[in-house]
MOPAC internal coordinates of N, CA, C and O (Angstrom, degrees):
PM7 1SCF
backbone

  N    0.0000 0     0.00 0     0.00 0    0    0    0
  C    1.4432 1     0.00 0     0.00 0    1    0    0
  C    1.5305 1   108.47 1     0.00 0    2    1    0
  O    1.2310 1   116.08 1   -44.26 1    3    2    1
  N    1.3356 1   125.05 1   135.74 1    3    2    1
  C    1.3231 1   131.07 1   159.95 1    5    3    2
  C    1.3651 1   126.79 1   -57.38 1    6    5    3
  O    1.2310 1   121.74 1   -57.17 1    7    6    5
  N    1.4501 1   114.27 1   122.83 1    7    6    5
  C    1.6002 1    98.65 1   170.95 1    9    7    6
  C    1.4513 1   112.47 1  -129.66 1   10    9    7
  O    1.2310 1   128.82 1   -79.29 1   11   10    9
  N    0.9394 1   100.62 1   100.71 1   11   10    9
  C    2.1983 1   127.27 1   177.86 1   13   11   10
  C    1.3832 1    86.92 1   -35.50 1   14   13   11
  O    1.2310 1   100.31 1   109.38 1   15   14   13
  N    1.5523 1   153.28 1   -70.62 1   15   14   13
  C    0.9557 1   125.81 1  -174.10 1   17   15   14
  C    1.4026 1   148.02 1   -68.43 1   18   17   15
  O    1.2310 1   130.38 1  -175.89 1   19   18   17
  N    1.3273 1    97.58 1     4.11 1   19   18   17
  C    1.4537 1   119.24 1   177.45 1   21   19   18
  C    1.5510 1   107.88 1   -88.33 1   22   21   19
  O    1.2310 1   124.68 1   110.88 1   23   22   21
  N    1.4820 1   108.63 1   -69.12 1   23   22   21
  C    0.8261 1   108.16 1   142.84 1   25   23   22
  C    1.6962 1   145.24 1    16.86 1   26   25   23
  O    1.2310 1   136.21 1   105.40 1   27   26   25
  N    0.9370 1    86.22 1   -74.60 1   27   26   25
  C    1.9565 1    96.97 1  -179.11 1   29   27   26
  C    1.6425 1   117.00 1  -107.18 1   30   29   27
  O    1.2310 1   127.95 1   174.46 1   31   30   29
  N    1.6843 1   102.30 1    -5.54 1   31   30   29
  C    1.6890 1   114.28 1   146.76 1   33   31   30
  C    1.5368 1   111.89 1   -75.82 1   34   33   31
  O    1.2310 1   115.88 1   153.89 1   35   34   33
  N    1.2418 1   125.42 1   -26.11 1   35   34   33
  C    1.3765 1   118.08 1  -178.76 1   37   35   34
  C    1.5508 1   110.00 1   -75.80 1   38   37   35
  O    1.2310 1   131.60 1   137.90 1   39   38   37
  N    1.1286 1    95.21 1   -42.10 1   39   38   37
  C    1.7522 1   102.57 1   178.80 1   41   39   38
  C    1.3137 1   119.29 1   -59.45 1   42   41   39
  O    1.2310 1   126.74 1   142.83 1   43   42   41
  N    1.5989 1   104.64 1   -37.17 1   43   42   41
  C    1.4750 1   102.21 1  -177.59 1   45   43   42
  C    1.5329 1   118.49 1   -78.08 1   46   45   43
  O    1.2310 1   122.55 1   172.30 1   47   46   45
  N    1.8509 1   112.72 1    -7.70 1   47   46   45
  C    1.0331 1   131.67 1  -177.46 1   49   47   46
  C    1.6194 1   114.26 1   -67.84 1   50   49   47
  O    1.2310 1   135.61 1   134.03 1   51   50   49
  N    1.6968 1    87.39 1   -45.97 1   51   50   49
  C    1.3942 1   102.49 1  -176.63 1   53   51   50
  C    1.6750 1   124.72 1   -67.07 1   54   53   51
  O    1.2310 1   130.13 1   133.60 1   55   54   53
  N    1.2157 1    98.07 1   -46.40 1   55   54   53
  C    1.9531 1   136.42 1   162.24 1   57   55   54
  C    2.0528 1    78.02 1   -25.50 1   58   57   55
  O    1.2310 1   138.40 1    87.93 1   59   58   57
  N    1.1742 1    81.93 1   -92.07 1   59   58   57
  C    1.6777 1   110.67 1  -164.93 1   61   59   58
  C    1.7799 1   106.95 1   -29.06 1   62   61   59
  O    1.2310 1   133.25 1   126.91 1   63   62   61
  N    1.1590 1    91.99 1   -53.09 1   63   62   61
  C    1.6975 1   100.90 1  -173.19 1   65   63   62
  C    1.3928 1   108.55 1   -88.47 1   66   65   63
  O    1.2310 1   105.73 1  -158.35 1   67   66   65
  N    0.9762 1   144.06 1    21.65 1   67   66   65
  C    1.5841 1   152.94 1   123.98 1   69   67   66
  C    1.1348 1   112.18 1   -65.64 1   70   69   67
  O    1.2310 1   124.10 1   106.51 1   71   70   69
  N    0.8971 1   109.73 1   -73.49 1   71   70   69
  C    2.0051 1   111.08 1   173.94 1   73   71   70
  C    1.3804 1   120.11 1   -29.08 1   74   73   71
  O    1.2310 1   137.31 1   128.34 1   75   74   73
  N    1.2521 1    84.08 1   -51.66 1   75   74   73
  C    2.0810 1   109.91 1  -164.71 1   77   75   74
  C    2.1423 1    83.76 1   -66.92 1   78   77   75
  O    1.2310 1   129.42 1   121.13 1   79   78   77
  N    0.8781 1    99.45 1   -58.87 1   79   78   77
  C    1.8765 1   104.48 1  -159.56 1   81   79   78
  C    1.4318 1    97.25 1   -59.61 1   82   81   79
  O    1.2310 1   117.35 1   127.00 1   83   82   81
  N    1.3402 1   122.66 1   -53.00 1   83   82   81
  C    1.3917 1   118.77 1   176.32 1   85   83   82
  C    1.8781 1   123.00 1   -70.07 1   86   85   83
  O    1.2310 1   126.92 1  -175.11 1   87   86   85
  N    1.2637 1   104.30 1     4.89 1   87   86   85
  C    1.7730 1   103.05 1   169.52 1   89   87   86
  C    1.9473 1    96.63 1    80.99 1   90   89   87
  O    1.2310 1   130.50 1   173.78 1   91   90   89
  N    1.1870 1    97.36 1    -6.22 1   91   90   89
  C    1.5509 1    87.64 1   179.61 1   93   91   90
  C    1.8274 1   111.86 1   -52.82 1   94   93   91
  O    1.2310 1   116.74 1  -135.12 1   95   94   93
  N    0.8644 1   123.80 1    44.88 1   95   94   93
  C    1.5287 1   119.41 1  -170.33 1   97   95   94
  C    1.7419 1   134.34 1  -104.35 1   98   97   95
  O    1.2310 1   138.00 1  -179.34 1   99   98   97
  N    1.6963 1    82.73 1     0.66 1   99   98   97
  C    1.8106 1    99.96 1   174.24 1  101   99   98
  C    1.5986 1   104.15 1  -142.52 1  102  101   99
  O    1.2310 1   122.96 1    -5.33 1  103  102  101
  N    1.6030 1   111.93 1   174.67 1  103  102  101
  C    1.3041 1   107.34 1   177.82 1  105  103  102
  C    1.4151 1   128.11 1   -49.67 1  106  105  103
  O    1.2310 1   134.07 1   126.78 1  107  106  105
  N    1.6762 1    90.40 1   -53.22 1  107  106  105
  C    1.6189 1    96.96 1   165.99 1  109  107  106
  C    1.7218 1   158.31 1   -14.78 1  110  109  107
  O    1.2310 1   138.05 1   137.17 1  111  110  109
  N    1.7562 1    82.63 1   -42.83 1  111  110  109
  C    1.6648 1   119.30 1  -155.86 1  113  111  110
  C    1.3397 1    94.49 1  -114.06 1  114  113  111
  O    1.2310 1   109.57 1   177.76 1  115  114  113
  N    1.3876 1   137.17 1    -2.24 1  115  114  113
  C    1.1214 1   143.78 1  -166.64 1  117  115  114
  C    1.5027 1   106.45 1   -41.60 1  118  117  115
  O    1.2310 1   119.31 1   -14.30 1  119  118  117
  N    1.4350 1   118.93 1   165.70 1  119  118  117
  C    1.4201 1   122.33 1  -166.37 1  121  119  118
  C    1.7789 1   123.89 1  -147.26 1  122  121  119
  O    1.2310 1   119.85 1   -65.38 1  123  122  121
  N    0.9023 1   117.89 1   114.62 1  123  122  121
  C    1.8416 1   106.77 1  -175.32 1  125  123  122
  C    1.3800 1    87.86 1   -44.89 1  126  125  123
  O    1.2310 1   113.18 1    -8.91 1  127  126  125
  N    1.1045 1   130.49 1   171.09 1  127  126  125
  C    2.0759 1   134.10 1   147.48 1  129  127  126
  C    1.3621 1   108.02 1   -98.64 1  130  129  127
  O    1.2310 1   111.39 1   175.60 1  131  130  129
  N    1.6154 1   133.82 1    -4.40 1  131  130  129
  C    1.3738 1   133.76 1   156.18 1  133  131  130
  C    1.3158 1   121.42 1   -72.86 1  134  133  131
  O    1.2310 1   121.72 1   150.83 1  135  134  133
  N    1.5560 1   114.31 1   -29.17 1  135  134  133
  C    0.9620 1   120.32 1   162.25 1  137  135  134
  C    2.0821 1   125.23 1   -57.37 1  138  137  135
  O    1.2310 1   134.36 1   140.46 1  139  138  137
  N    1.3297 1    89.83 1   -39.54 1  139  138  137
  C    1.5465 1   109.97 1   177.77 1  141  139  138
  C    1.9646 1   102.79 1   -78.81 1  142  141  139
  O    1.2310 1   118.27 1   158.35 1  143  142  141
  N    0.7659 1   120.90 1   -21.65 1  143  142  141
  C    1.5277 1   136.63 1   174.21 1  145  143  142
  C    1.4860 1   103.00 1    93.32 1  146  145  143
  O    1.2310 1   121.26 1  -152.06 1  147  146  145
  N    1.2237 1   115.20 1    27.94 1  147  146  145
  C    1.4344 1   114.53 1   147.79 1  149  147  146
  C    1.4874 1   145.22 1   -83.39 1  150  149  147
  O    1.2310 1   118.26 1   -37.03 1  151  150  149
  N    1.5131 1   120.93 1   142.97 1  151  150  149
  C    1.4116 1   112.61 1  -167.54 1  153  151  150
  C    1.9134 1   100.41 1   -99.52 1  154  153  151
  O    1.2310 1   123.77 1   -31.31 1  155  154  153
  N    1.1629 1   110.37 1   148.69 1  155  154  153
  C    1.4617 1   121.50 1   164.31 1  157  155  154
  C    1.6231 1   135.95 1   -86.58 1  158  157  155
  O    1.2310 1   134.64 1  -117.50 1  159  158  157
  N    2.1501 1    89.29 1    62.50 1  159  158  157
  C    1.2401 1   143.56 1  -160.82 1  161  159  158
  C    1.6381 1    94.04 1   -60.20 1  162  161  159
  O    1.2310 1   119.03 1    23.50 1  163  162  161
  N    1.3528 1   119.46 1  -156.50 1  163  162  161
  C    1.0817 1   149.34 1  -173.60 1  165  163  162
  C    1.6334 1   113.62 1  -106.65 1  166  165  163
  O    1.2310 1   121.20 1   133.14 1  167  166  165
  N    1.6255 1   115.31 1   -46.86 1  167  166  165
  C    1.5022 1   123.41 1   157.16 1  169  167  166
  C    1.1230 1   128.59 1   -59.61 1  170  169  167
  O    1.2310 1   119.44 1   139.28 1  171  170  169
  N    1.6261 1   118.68 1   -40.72 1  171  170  169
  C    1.2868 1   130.27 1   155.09 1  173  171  170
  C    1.3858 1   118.34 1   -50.09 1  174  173  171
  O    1.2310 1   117.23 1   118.67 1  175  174  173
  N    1.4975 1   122.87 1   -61.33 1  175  174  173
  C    1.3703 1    98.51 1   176.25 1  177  175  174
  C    1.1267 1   125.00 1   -93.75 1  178  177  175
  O    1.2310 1   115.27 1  -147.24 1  179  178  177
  N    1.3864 1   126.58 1    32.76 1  179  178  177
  C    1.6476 1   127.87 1   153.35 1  181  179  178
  C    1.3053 1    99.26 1   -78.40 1  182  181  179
  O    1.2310 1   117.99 1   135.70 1  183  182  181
  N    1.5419 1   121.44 1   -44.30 1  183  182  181
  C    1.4387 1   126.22 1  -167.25 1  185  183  182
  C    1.4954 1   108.47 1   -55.83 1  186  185  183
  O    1.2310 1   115.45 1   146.61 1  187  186  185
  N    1.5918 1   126.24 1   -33.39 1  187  186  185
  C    1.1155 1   150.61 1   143.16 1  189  187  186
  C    1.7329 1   118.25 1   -27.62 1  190  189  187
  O    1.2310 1   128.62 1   117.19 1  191  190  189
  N    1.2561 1   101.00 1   -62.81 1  191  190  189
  C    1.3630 1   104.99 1  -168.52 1  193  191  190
  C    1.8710 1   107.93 1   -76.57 1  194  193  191
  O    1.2310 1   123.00 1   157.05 1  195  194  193
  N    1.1681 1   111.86 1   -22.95 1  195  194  193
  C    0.9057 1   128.31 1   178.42 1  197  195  194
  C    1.8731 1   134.77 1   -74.18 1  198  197  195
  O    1.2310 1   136.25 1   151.07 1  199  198  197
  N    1.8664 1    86.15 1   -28.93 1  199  198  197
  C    1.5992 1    99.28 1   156.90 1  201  199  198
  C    1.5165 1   109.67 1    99.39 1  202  201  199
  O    1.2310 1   127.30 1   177.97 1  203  202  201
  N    1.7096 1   103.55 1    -2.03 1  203  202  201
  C    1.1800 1   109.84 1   174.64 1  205  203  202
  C    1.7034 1   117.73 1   -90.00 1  206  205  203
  O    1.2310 1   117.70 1   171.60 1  207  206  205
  N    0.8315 1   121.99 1    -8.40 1  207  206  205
  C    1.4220 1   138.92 1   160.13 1  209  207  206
  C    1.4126 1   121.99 1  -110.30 1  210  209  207
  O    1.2310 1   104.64 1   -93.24 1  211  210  209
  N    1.0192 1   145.97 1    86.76 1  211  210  209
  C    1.1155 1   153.60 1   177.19 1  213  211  210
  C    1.7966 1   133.30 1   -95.19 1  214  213  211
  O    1.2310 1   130.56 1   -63.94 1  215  214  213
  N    1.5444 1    97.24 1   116.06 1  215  214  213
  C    1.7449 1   110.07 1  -166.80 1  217  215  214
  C    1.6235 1   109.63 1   -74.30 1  218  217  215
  O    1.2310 1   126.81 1   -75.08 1  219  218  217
  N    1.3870 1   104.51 1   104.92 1  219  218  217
  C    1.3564 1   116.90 1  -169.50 1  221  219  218
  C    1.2214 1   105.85 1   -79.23 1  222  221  219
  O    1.2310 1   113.01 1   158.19 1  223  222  221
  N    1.2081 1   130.80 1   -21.81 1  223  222  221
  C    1.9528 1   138.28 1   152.77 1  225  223  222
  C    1.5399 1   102.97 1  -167.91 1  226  225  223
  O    1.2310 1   119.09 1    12.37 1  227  226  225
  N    1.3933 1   119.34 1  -167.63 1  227  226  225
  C    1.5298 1    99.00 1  -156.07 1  229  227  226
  C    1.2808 1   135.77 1   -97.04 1  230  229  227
  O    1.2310 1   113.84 1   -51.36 1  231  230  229
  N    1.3327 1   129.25 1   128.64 1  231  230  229
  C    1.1821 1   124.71 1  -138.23 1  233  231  230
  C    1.4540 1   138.05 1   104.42 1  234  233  231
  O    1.2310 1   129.06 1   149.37 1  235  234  233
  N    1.5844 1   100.14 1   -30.63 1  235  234  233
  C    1.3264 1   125.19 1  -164.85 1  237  235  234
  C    1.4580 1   120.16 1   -98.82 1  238  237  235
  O    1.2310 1   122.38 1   -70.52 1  239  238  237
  N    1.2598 1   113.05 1   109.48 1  239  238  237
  C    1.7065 1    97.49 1   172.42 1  241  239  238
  C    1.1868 1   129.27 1  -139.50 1  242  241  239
  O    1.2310 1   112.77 1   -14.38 1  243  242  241
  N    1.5466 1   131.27 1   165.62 1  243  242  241
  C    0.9217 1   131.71 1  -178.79 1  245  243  242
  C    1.5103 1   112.41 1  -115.69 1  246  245  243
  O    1.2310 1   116.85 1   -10.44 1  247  246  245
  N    1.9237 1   123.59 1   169.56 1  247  246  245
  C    1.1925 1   136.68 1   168.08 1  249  247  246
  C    0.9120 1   115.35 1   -70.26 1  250  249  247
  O    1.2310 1    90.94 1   -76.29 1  251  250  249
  N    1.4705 1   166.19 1   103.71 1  251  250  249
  C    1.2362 1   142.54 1   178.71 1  253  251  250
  C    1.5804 1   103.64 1   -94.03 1  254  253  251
  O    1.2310 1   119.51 1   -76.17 1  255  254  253
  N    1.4278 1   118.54 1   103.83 1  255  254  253
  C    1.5980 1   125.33 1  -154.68 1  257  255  254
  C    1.3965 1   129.25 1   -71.13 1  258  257  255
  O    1.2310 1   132.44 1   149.76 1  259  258  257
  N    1.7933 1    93.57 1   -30.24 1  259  258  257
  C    1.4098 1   115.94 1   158.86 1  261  259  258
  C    1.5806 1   128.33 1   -49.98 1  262  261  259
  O    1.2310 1   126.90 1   127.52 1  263  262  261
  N    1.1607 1   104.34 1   -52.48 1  263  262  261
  C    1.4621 1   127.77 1   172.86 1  265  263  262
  C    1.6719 1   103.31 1   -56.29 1  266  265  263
  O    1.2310 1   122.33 1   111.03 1  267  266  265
  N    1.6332 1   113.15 1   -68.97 1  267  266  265
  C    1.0724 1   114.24 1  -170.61 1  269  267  266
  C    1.6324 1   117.37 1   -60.62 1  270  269  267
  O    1.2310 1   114.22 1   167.19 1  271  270  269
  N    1.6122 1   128.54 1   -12.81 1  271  270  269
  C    1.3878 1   141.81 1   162.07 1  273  271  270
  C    1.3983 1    90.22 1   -60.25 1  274  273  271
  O    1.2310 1   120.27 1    92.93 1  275  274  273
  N    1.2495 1   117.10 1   -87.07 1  275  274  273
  C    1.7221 1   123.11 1  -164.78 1  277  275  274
  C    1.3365 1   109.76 1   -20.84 1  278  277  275
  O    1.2310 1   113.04 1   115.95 1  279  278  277
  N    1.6065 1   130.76 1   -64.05 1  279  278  277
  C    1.1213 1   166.52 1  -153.73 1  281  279  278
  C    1.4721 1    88.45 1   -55.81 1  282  281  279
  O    1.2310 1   123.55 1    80.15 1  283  282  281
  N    1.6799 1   110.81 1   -99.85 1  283  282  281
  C    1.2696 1   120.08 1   170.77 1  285  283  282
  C    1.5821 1   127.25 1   -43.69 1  286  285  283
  O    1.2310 1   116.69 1   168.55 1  287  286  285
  N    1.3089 1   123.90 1   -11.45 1  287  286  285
  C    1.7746 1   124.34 1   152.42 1  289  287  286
  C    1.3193 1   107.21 1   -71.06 1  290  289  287
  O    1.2310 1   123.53 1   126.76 1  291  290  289
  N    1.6020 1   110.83 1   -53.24 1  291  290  289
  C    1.7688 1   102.24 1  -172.08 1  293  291  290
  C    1.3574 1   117.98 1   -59.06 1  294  293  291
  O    1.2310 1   115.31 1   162.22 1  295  294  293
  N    1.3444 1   126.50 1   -17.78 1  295  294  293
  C    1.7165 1   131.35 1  -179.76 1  297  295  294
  C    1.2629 1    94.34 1   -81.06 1  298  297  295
  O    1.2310 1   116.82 1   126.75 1  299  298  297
  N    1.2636 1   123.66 1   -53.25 1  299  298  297
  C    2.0328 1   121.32 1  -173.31 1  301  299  298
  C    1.5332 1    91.86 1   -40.95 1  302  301  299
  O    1.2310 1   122.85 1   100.71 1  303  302  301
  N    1.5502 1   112.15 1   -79.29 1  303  302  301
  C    1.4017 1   121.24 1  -179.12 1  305  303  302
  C    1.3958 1   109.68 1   -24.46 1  306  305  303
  O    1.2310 1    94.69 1    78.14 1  307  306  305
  N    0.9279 1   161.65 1  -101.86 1  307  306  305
  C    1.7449 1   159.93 1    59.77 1  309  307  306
  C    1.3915 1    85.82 1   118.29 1  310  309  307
  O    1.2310 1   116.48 1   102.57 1  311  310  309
  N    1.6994 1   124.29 1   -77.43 1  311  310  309
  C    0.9893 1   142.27 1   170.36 1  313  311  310
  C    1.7073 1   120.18 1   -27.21 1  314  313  311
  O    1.2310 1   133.03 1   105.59 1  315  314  313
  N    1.5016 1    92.43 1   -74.41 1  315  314  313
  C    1.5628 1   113.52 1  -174.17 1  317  315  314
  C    1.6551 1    90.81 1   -61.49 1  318  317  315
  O    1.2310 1   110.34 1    99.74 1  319  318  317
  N    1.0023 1   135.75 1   -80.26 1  319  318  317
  C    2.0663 1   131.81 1  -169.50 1  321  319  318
  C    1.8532 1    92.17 1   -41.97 1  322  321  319
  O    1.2310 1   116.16 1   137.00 1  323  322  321
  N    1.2258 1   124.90 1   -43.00 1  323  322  321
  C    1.8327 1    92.15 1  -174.91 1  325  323  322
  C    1.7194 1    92.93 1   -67.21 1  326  325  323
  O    1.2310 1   122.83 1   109.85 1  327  326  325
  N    0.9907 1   112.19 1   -70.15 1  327  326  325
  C    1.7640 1   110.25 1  -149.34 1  329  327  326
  C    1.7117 1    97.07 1   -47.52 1  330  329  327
  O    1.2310 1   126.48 1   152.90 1  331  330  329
  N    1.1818 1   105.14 1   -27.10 1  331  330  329
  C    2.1026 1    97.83 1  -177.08 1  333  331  330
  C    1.5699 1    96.88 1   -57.79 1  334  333  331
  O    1.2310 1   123.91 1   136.49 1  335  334  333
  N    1.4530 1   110.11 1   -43.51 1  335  334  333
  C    1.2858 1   108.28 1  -153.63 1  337  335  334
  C    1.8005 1   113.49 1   -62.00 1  338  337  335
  O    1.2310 1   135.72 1   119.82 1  339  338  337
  N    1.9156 1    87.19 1   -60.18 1  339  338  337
  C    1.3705 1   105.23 1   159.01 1  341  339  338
  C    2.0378 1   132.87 1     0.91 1  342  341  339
  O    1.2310 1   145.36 1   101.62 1  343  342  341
  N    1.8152 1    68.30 1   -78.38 1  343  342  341
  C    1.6382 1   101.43 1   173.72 1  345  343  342
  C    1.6187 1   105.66 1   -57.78 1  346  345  343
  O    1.2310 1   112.61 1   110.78 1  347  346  345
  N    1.2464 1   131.56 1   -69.22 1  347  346  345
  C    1.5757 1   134.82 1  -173.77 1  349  347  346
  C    1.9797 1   106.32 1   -31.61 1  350  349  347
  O    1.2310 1   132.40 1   134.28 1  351  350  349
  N    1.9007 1    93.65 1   -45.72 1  351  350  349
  C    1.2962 1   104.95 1  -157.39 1  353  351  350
  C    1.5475 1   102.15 1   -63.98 1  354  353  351
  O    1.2310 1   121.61 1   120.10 1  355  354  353
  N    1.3739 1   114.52 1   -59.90 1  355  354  353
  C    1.6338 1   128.53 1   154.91 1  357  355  354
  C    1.4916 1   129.73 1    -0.62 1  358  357  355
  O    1.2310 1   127.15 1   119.60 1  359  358  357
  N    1.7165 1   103.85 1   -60.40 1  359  358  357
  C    1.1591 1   115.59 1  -160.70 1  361  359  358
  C    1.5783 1   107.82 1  -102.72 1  362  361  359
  O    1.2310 1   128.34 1   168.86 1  363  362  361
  N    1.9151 1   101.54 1   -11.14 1  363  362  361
  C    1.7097 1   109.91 1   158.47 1  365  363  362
  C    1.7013 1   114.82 1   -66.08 1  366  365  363
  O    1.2310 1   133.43 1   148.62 1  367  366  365
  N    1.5126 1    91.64 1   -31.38 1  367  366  365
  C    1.2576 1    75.75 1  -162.71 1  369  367  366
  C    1.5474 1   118.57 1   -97.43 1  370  369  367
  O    1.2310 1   125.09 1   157.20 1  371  370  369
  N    1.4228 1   107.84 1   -22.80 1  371  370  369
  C    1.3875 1   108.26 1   147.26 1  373  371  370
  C    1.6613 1   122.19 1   -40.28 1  374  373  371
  O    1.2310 1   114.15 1   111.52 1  375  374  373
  N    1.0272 1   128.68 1   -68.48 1  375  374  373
  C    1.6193 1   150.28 1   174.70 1  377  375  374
  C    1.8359 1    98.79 1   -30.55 1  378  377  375
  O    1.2310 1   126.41 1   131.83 1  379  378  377
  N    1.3998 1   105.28 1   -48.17 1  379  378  377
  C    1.6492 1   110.99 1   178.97 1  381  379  378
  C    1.2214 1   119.86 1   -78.26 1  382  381  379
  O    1.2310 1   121.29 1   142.11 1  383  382  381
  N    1.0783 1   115.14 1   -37.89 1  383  382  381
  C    1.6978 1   121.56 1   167.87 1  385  383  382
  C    1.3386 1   127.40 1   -60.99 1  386  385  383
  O    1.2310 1   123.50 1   166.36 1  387  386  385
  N    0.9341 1   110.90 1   -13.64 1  387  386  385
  C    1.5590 1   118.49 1  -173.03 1  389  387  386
  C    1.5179 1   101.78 1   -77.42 1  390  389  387
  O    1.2310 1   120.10 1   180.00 1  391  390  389

């Protein structure tokens, strides 16, 4: 089965880990993403809008790594509170059925 949200976590994984591999990680070091063999997709520029990629002039961008930590903790988080919840709901409703 396909899952669209996986999906476009992998991409942003990938996004991310180009940057990260190529040193793109300050203004300095900045990077086309065509150069990296990336296109200036739809994931890309959320990653954009989001502040985790950042256009150091035009064309040019960087990782901002901090951001991209935050980013990828808040989805773990995100993650971990559904399945807690999940689980709570599960073991209510087992507990009631009986």
């Amino acid at each position: 089965m396909f899952n669209p949200l996986a999906a476009i976590v992998a991409k942003q994984s990938k996004i991310a880990s180009r940057f990260r591999n190529a040193n793109a990680t300050n203004p300095a070091r900045a990077m086309d993403p065509i150069i990296l063999g990336l296109s200036r997709g739809p994931v890309f520029t959320r990653l954009v809008a989001k502040r985790i990629l950042i256009e150091a002039s035009p064309n040019l961008f960087y990782l901002d790594e901090v951001r991209a930590q935050i980013h990828t903790t808040g989805r773990r988080t995100i993650a971990l509170i559904f399945w807690a919840v999940i689980l709570v709901v599960l073991v209510a409703y087992l507990y009631l059925t009986k």
